[in-house]
N, C-alpha and C positions, 0 to 999 in steps of 0.2 A: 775064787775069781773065775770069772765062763771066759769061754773064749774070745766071747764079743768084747766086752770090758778091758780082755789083755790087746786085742785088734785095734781097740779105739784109744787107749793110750799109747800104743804104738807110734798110730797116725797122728796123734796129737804132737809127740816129742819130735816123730820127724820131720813134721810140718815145722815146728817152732825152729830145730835147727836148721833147715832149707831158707827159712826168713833170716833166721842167724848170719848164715855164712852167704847169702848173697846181698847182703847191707854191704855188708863188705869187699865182697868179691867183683860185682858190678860196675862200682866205681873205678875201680883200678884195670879192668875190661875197657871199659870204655877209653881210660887216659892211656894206654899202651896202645890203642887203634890208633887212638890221635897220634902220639908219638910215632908211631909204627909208619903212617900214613907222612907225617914231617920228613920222617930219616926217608922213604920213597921217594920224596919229592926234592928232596934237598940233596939227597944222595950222602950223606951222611951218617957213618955203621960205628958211631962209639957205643959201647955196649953202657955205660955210666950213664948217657942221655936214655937209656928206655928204661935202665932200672929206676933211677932217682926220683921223677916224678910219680911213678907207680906206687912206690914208698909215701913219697910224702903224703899225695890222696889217700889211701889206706889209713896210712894215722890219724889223718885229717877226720875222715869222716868214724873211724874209731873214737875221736875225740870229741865230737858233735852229736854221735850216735850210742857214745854208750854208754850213758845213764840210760836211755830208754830200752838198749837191749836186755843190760841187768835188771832192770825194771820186769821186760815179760819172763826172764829168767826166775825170777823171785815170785812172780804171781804162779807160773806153772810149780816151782815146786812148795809153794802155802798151797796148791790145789791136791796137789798129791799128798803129800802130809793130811789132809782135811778129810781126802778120800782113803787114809789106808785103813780104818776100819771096817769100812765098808767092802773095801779090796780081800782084806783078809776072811774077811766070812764067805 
């Protein structure tokens, strides 16, 4: 394996987990502003109102999204598999 080839698997898996964890992450980003912005305005500090819906969005789009993330999960590693002969020489 050259170095190039270990570089660009590199970048390959960390691209994939950077898409990974912000499907997920972003959503729940977003509902805690909102939330965050509510308890500002409302004046409002129950710590259960910023957790709870951060949660549920999370799941939510966990549950919406993750056949398709197992999905590129599954094609990256049938692509590694497919490539370790070629890796190995």
């Amino acid at each position: 394996m050259t170095p190039e080839i270990a570089a660009d698997l590199i970048g390959e898996s960390l691209h994939l987990t950077m898409l990974l964890v912000l499907v997920l992450i972003l959503p729940g980003l977003v509902t805690g502003l909102v939330v965050a912005l509510f308890q500002a305005a409302t004046q409002i500090n129950e710590q259960t109102l910023a957790f709870l819906p951060r949660l549920l969005v999370t799941l939510l789009v966990l549950g919406l999204a993750g056949r398709w993330m197992v999905g590129l999960l599954m094609d990256y590693c049938v692509s590694i598999f497919e490539r370790a002969a070629q890796l190995a020489s």
